[in-house]
Kinemage of the C-alpha trace (Angstrom):
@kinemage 1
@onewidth
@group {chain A} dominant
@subgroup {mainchain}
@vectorlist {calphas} color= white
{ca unk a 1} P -23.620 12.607 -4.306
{ca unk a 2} L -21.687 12.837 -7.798
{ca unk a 3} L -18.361 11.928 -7.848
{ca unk a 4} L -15.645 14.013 -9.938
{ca unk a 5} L -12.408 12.306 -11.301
{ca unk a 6} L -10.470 14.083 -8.416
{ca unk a 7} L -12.238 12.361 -5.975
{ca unk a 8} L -10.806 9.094 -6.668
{ca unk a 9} L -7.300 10.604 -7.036
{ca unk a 10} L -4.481 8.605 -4.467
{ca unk a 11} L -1.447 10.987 -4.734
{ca unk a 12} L -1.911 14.215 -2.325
{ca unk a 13} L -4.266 12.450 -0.354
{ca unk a 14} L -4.176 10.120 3.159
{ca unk a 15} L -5.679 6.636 3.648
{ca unk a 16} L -5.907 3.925 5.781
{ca unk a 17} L -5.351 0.289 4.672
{ca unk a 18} L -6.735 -2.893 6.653
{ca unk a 19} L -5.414 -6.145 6.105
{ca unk a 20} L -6.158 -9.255 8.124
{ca unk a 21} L -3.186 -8.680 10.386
{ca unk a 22} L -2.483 -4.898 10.317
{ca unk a 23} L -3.359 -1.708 9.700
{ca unk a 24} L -1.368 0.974 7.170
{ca unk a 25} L -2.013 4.987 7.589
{ca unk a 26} L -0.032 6.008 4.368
{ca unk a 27} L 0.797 9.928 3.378
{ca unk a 28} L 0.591 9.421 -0.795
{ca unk a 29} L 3.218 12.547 -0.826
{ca unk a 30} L 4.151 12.469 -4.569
{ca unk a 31} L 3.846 9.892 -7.253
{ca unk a 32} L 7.299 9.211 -6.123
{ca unk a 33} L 7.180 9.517 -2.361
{ca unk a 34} L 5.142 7.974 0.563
{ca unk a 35} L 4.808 7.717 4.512
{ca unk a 36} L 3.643 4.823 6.557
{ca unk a 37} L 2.890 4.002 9.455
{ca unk a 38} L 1.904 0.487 10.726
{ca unk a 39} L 0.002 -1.256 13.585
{ca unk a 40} L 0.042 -4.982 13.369
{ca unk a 41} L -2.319 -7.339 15.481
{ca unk a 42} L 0.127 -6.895 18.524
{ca unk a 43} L -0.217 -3.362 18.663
{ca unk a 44} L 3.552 -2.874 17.171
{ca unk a 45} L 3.874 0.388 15.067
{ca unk a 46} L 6.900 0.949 12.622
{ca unk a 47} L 7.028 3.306 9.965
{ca unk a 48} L 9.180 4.314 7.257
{ca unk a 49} L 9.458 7.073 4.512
{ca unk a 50} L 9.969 5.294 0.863
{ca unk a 51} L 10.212 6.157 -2.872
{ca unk a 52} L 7.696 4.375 -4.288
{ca unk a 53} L 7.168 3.298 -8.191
{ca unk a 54} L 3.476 4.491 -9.108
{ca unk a 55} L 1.022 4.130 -12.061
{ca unk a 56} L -2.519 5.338 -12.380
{ca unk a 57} L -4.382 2.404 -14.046
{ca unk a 58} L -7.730 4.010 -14.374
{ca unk a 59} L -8.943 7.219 -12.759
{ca unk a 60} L -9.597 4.837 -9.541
{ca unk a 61} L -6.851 1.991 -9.819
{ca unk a 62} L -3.705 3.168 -9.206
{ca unk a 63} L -0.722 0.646 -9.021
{ca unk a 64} L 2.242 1.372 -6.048
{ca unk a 65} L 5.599 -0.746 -5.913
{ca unk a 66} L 8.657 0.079 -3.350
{ca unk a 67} L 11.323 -2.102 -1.747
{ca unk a 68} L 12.055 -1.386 1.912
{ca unk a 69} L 15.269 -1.408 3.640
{ca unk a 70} L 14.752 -4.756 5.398
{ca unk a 71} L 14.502 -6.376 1.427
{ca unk a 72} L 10.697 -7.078 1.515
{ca unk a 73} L 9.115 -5.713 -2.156
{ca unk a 74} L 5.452 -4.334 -1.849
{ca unk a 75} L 3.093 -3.761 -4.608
{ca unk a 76} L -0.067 -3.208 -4.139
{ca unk a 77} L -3.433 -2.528 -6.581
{ca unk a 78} L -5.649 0.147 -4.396
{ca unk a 79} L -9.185 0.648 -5.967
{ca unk a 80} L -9.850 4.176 -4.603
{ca unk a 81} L -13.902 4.068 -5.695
{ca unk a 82} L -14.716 0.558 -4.234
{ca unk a 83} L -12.123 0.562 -1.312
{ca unk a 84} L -10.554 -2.651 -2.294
{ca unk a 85} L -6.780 -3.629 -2.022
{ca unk a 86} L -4.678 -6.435 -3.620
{ca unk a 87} L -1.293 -6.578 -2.623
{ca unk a 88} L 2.067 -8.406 -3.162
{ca unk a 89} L 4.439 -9.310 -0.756
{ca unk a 90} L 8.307 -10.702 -1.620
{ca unk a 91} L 10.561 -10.804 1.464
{ca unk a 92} L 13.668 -12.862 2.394
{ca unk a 93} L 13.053 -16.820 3.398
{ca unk a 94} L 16.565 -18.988 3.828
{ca unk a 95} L 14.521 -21.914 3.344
{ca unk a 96} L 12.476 -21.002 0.357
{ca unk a 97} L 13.939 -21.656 -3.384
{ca unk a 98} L 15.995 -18.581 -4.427
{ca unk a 99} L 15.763 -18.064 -0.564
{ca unk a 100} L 12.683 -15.614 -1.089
{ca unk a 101} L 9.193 -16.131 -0.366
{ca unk a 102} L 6.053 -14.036 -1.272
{ca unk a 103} L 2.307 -13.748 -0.710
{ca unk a 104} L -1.023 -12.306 -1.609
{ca unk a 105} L -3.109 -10.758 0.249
{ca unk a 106} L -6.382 -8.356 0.350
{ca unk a 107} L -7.529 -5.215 2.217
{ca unk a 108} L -9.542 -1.981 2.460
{ca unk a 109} L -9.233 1.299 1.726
{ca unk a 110} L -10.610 4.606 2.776
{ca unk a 111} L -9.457 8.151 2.545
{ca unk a 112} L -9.025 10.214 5.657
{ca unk a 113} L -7.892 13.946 6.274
């Protein structure tokens, strides 16, 4: 199969993000606006509508950022050709210095309908 530029396109489209300890259906509404939907290893599901920060690297990298209401910032790096995520969490942490914390973490991606 050949692959066309539009093919690797994010915004418009639907995925599904895995990380080690949940799973993220996201609606890529605009290059401003998103929906998603989580399930973590529990089987807890929240979701939330956000305005989102976006930036096509490359034709497949595209670059997200968004704060949610509960003060955790999320960027992530999706690579919509080889399926690979890297993302970056900041959230609030009373104990940590400037009483935020943060972490890295991977995941895959795939496009559904």
């Amino acid at each position: 199969m050949v692959y066309t530029k539009s093919d690797y396109a994010l915004i418009g489209k639907k995925g599904i993000t895995t990380f080690p300890k949940m799973k993220v259906e996201t609606n890529y509404i605009s290059d401003s606006t998103m929906h998603w939907k989580t399930t973590n290893s529990k089987g807890i599901v929240a979701e939330g509508d956000e305005k989102i920060s976006y930036e096509k690297l490359t034709d497949n990298l595209h670059f997200l950022n968004w704060v949610e209401k509960n003060g955790y910032v999320i960027s992530l790096i999706i690579n919509t050709k080889d399926g690979k995520v890297k993302a970056f969490w900041s959230f609030n942490d009373e104990m940590a210095r400037g009483k935020r914390n943060s972490t890295f973490t991977d995941g895959k991606f795939e496009f559904v309908n």
